[in-house]
Jmol script that loads the backbone (N, CA, C; Angstrom):
load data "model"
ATOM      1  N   UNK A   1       0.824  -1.196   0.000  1.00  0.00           N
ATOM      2  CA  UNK A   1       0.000   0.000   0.000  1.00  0.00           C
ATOM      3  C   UNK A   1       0.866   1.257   0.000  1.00  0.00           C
ATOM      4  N   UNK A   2       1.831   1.462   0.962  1.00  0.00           N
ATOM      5  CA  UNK A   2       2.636   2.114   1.056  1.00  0.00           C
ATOM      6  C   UNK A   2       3.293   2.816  -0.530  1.00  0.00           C
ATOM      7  N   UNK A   3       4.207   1.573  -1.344  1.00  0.00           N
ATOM      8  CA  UNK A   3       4.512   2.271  -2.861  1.00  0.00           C
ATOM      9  C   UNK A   3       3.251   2.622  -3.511  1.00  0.00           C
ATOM     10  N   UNK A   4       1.929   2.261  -3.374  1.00  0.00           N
ATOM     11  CA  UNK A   4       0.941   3.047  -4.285  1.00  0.00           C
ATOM     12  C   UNK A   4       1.018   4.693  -3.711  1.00  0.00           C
ATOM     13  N   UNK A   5       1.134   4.812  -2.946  1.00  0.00           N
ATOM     14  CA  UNK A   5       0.884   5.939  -2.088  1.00  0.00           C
ATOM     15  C   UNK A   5       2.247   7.155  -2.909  1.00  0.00           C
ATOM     16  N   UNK A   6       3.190   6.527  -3.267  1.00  0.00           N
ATOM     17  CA  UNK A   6       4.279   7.016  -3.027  1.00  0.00           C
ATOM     18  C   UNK A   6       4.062   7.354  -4.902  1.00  0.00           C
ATOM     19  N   UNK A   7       3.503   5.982  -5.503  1.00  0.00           N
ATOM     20  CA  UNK A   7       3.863   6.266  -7.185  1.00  0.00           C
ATOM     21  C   UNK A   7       2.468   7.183  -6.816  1.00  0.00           C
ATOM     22  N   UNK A   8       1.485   7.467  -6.529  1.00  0.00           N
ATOM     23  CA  UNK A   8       0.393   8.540  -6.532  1.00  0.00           C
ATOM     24  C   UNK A   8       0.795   9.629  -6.177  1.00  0.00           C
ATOM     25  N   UNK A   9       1.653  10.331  -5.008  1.00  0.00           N
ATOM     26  CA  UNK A   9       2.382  11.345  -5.400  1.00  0.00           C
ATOM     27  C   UNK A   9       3.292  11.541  -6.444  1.00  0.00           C
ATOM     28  N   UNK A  10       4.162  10.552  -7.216  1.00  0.00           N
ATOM     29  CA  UNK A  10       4.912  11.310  -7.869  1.00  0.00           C
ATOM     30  C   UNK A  10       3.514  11.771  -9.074  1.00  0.00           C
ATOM     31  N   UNK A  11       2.683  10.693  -8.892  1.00  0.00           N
ATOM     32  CA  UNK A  11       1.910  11.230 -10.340  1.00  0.00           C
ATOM     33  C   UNK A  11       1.169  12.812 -10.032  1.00  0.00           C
ATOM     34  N   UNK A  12       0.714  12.780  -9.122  1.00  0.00           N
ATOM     35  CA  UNK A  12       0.303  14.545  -8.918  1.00  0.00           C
ATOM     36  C   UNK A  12       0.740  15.170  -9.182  1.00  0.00           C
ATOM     37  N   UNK A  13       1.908  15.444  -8.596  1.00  0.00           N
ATOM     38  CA  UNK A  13       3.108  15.755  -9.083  1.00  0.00           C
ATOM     39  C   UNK A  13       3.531  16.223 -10.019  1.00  0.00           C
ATOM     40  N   UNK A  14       3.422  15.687 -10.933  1.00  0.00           N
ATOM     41  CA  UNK A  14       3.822  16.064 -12.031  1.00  0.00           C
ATOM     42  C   UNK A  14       2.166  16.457 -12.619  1.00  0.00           C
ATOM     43  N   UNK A  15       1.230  15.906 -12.582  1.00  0.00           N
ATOM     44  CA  UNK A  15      -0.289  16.267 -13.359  1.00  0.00           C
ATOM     45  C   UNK A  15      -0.547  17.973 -12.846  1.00  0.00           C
ATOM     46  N   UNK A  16      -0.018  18.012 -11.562  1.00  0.00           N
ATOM     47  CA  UNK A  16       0.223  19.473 -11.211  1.00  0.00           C
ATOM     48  C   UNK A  16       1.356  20.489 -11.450  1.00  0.00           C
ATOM     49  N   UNK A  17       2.152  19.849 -12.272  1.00  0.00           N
ATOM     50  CA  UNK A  17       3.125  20.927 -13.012  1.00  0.00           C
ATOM     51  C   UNK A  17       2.891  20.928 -14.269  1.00  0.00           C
ATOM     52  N   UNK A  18       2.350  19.986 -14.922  1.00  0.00           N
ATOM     53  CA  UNK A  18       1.715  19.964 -16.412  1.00  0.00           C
ATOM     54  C   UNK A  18       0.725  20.538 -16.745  1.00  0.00           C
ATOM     55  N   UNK A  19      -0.656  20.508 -15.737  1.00  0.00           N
ATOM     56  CA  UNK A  19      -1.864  21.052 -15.836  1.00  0.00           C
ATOM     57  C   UNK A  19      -2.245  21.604 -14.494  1.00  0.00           C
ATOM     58  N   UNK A  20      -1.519  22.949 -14.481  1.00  0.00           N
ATOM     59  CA  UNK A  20      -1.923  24.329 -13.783  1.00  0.00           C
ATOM     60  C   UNK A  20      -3.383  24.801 -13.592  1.00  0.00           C
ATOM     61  N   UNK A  21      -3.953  24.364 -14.432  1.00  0.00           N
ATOM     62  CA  UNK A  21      -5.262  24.860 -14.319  1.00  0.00           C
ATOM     63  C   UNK A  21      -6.157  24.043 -13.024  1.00  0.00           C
ATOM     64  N   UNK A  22      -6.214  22.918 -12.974  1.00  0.00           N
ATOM     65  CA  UNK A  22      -6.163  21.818 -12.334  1.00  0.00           C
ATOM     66  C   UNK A  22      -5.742  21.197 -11.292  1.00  0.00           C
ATOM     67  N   UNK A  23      -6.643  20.853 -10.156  1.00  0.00           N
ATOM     68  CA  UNK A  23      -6.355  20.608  -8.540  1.00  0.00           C
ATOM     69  C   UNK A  23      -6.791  18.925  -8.346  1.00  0.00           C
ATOM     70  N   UNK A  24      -5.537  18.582  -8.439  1.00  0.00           N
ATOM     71  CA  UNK A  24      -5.672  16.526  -8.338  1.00  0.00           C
ATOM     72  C   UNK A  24      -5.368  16.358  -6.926  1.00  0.00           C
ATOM     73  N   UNK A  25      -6.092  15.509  -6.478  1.00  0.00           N
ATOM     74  CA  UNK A  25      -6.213  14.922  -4.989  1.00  0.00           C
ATOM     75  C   UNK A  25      -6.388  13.200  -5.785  1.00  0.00           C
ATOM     76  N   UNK A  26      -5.659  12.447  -4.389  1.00  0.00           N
ATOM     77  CA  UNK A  26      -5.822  11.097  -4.620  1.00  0.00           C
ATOM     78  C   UNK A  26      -5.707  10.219  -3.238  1.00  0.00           C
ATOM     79  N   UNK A  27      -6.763   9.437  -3.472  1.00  0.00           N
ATOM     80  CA  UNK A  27      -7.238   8.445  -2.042  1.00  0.00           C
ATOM     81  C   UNK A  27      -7.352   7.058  -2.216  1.00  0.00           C
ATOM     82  N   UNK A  28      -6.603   6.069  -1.842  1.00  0.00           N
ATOM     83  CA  UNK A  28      -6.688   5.008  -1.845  1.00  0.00           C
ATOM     84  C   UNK A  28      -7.246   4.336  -0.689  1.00  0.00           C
ATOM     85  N   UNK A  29      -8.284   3.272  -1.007  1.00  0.00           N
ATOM     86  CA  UNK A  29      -8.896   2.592   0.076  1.00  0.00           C
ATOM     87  C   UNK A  29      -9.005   1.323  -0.313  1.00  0.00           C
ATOM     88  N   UNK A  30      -9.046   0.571   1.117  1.00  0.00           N
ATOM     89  CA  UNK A  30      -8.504  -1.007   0.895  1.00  0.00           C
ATOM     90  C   UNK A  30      -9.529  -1.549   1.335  1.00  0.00           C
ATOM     91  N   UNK A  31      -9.774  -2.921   0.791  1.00  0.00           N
ATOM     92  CA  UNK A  31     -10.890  -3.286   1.129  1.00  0.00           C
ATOM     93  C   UNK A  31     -10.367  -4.854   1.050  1.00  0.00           C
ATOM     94  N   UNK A  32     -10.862  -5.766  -0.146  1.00  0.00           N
ATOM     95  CA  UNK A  32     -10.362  -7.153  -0.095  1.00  0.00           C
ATOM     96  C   UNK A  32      -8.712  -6.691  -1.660  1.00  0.00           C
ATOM     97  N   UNK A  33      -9.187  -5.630  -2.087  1.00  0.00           N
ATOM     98  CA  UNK A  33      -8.058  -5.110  -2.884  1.00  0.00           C
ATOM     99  C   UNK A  33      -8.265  -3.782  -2.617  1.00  0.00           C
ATOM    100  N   UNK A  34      -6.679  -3.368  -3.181  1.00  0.00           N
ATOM    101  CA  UNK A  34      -6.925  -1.745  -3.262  1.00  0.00           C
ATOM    102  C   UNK A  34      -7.483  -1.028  -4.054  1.00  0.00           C
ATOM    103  N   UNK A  35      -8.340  -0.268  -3.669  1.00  0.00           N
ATOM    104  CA  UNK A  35      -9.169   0.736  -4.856  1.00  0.00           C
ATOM    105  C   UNK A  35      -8.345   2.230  -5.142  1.00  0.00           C
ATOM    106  N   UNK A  36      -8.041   2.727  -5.849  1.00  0.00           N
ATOM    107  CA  UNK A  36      -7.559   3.915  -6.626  1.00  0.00           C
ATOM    108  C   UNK A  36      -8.171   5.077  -6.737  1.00  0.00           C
ATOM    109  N   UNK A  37      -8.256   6.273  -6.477  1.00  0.00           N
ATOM    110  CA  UNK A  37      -9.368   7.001  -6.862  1.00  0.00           C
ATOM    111  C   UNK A  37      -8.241   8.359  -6.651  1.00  0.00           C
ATOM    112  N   UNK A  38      -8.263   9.094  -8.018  1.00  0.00           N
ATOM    113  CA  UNK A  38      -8.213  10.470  -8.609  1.00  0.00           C
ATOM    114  C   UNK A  38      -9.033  11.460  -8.402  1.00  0.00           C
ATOM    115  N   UNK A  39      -8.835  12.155  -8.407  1.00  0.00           N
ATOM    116  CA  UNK A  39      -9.890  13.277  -8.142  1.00  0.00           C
ATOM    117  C   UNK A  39      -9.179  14.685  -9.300  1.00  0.00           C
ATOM    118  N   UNK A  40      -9.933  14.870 -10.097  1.00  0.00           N
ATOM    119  CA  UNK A  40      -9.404  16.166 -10.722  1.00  0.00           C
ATOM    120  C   UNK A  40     -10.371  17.209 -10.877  1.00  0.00           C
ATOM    121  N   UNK A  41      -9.920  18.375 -10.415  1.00  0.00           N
ATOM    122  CA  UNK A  41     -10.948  19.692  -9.707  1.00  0.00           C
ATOM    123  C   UNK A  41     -10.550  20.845 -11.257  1.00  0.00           C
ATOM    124  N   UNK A  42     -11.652  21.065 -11.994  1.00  0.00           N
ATOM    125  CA  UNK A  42     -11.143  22.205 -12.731  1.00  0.00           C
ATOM    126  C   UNK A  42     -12.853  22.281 -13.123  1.00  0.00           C
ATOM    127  N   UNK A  43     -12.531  23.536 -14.539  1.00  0.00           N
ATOM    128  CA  UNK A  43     -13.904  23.960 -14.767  1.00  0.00           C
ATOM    129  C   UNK A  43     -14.095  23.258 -16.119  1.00  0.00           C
ATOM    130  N   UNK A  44     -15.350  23.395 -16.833  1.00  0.00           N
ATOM    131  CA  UNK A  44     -16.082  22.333 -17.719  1.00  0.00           C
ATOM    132  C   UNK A  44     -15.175  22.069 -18.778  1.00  0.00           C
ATOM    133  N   UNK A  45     -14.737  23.861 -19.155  1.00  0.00           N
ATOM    134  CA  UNK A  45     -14.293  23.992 -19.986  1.00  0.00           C
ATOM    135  C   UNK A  45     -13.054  23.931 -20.611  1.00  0.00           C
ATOM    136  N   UNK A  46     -11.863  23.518 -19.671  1.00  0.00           N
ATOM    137  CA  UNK A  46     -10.283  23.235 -19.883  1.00  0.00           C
ATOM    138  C   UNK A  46     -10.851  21.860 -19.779  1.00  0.00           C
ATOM    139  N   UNK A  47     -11.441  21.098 -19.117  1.00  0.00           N
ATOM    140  CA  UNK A  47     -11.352  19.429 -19.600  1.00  0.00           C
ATOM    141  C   UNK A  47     -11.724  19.499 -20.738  1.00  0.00           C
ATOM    142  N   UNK A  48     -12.642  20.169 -21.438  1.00  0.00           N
ATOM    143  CA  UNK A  48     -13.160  19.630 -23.132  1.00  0.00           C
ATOM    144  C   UNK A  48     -12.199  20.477 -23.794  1.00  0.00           C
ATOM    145  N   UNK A  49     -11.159  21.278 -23.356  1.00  0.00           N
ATOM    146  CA  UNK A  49     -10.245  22.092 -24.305  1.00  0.00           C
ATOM    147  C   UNK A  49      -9.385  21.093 -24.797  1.00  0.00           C
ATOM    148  N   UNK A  50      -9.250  20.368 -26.070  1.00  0.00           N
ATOM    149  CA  UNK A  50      -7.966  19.553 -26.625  1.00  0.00           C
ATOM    150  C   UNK A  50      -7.935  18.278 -25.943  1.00  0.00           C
ATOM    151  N   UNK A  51      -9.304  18.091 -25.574  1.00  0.00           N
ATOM    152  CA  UNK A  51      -9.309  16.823 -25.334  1.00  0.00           C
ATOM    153  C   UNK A  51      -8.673  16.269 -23.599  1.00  0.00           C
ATOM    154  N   UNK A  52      -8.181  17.908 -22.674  1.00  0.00           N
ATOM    155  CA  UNK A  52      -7.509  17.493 -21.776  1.00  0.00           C
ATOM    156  C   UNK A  52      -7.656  16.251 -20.869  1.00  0.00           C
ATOM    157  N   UNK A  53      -9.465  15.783 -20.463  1.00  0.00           N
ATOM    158  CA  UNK A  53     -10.005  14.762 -19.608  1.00  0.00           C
ATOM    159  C   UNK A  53      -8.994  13.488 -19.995  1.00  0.00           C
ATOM    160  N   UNK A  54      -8.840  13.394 -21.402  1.00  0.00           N
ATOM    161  CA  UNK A  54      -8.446  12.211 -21.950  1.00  0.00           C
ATOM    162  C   UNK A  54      -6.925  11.992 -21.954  1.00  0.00           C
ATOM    163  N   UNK A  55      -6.321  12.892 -21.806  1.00  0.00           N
ATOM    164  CA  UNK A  55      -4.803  13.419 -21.445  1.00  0.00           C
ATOM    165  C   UNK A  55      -4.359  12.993 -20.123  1.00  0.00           C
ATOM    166  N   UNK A  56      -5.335  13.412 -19.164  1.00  0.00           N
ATOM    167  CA  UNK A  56      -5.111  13.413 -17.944  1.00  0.00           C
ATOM    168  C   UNK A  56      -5.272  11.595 -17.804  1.00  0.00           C
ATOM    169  N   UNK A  57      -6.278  11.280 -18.412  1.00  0.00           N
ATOM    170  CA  UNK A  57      -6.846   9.536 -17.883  1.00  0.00           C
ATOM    171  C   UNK A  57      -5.194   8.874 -18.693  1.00  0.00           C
ATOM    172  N   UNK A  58      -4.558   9.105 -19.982  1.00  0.00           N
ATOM    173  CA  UNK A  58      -3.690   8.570 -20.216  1.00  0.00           C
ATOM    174  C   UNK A  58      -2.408   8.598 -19.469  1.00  0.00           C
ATOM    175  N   UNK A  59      -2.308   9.869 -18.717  1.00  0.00           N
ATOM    176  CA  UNK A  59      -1.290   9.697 -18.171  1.00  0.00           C
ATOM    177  C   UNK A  59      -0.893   9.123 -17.160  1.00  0.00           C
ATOM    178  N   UNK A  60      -2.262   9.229 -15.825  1.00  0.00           N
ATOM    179  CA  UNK A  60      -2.712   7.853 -15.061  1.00  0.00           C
ATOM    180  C   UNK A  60      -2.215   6.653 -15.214  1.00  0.00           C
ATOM    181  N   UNK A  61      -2.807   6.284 -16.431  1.00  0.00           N
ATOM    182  CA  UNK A  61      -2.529   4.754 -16.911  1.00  0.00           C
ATOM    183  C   UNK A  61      -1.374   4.039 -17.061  1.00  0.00           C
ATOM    184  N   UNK A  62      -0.717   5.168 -17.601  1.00  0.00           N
ATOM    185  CA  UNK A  62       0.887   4.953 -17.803  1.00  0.00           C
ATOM    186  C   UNK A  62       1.873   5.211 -16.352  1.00  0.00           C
ATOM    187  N   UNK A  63       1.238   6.070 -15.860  1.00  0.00           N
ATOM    188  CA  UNK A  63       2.378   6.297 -14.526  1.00  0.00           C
ATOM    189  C   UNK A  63       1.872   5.461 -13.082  1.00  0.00           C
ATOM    190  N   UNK A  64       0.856   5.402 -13.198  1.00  0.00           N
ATOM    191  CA  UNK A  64       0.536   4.382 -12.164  1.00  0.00           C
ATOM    192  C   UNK A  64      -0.228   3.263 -12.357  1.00  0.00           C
ATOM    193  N   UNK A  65      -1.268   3.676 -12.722  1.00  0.00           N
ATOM    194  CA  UNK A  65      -2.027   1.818 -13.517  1.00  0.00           C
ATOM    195  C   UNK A  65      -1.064   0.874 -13.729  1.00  0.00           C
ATOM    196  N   UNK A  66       0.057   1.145 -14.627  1.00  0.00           N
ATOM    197  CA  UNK A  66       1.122   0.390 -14.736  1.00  0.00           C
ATOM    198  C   UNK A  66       1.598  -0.287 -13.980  1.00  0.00           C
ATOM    199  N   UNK A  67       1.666   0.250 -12.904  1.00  0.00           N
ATOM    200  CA  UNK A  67       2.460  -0.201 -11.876  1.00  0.00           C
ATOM    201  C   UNK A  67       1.652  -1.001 -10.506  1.00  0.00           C
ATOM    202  N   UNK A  68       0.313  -0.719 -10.646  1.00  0.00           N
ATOM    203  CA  UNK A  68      -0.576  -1.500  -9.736  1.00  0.00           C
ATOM    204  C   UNK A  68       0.164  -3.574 -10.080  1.00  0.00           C
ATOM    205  N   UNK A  69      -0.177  -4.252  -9.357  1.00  0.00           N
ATOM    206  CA  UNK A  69       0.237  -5.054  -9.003  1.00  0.00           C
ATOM    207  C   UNK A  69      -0.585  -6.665  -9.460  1.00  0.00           C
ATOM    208  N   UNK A  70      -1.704  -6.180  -9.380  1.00  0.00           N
ATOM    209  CA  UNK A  70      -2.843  -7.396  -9.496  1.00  0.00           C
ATOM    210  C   UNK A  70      -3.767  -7.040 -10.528  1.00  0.00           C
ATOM    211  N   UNK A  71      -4.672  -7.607 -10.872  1.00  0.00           N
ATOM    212  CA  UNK A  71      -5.483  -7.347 -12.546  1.00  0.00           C
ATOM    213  C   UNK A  71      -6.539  -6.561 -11.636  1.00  0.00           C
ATOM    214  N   UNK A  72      -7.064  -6.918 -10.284  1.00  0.00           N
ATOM    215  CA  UNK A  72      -8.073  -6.295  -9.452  1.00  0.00           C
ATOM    216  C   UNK A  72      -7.811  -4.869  -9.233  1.00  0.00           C
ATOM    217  N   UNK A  73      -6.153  -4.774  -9.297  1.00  0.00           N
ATOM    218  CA  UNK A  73      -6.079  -3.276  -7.953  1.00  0.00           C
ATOM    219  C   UNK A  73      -6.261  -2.254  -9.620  1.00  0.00           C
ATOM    220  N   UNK A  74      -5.974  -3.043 -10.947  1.00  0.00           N
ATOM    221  CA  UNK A  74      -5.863  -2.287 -12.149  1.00  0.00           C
ATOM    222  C   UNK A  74      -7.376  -2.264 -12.467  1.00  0.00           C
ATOM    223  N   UNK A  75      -8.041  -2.873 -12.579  1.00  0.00           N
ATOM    224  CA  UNK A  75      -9.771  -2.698 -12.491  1.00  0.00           C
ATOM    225  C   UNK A  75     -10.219  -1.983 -11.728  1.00  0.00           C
ATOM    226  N   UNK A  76      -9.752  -1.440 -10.300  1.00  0.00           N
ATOM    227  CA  UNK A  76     -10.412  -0.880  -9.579  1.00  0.00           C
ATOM    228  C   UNK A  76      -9.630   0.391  -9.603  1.00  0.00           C
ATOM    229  N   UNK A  77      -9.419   1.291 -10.495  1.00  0.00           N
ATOM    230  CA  UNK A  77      -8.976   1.908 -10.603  1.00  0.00           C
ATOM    231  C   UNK A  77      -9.975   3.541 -11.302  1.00  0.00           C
ATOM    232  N   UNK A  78     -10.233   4.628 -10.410  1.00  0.00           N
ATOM    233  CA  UNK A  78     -11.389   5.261 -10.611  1.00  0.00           C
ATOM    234  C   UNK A  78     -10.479   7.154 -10.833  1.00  0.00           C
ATOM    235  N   UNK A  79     -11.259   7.795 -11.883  1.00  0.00           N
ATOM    236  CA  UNK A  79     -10.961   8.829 -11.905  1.00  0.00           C
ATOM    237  C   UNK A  79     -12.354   9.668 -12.449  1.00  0.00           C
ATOM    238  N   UNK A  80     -11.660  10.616 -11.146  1.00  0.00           N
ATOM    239  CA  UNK A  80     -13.407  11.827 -11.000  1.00  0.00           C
ATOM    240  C   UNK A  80     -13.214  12.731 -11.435  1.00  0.00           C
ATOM    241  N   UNK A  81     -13.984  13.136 -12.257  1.00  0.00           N
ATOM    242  CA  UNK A  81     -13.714  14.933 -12.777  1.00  0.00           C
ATOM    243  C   UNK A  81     -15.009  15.722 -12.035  1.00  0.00           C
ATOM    244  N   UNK A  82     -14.401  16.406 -11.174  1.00  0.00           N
ATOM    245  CA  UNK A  82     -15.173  17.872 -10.327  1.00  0.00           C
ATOM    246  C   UNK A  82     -14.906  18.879 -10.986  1.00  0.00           C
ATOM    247  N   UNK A  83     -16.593  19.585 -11.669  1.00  0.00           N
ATOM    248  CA  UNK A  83     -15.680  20.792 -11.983  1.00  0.00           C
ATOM    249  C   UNK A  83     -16.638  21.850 -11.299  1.00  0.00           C
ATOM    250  N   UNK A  84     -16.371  22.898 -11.391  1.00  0.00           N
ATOM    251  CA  UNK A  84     -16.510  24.187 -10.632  1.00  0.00           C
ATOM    252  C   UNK A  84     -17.462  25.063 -11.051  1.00  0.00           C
ATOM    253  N   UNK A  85     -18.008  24.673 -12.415  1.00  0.00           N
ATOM    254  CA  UNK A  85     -18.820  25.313 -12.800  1.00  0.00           C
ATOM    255  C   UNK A  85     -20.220  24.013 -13.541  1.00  0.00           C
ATOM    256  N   UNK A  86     -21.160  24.869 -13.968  1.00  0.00           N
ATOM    257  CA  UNK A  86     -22.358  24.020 -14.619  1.00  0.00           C
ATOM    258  C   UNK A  86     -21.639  23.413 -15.749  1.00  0.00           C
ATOM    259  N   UNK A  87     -21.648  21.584 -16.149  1.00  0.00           N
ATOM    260  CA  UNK A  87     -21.453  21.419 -17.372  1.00  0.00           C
ATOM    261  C   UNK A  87     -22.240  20.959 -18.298  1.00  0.00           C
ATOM    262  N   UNK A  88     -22.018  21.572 -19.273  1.00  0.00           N
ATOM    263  CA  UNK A  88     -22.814  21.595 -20.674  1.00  0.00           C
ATOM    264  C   UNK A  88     -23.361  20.257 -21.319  1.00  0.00           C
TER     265      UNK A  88
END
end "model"
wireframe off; spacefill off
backbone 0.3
color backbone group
């Protein structure tokens, strides 16, 4: 549990020096596997700018999905988009 914790900061990390616009929080909770959960805080309109939502889910995948351990902890793997304003 501990290295998920650790590859989930570096991924903020960096999702927060890449995409400024954008406030990522991340919570892992254990249950019979570990569950994953992202949180990305922005407004309607920078996620549908260039496709960013889909930017953000790829880079996930690659920097930590990757690295989950079991086919479960990679299935249970969840990302939320909050945004700040009404979306369209």
């Amino acid at each position: 549990m501990e290295k998920y914790l650790e590859y989930s900061t570096d991924v903020i990390n960096q999702l927060k020096e890449k995409y400024k616009t954008c406030d990522f929080q991340f919570r892992l909770a254990q249950s019979n596997v570990n569950i994953s959960v992202f949180f990305v805080l922005t407004n309607s309109s920078v996620l549908s700018e260039e496709s960013l939502w889909e930017n953000i889910s790829k880079e996930i995948a690659l920097k930590y999905q990757s690295k989950l351990e079991t086919v479960y902890e990679k299935w249970n793997l969840y990302i939320i988009y909050i945004t700040s304003d009404i979306t369209p």
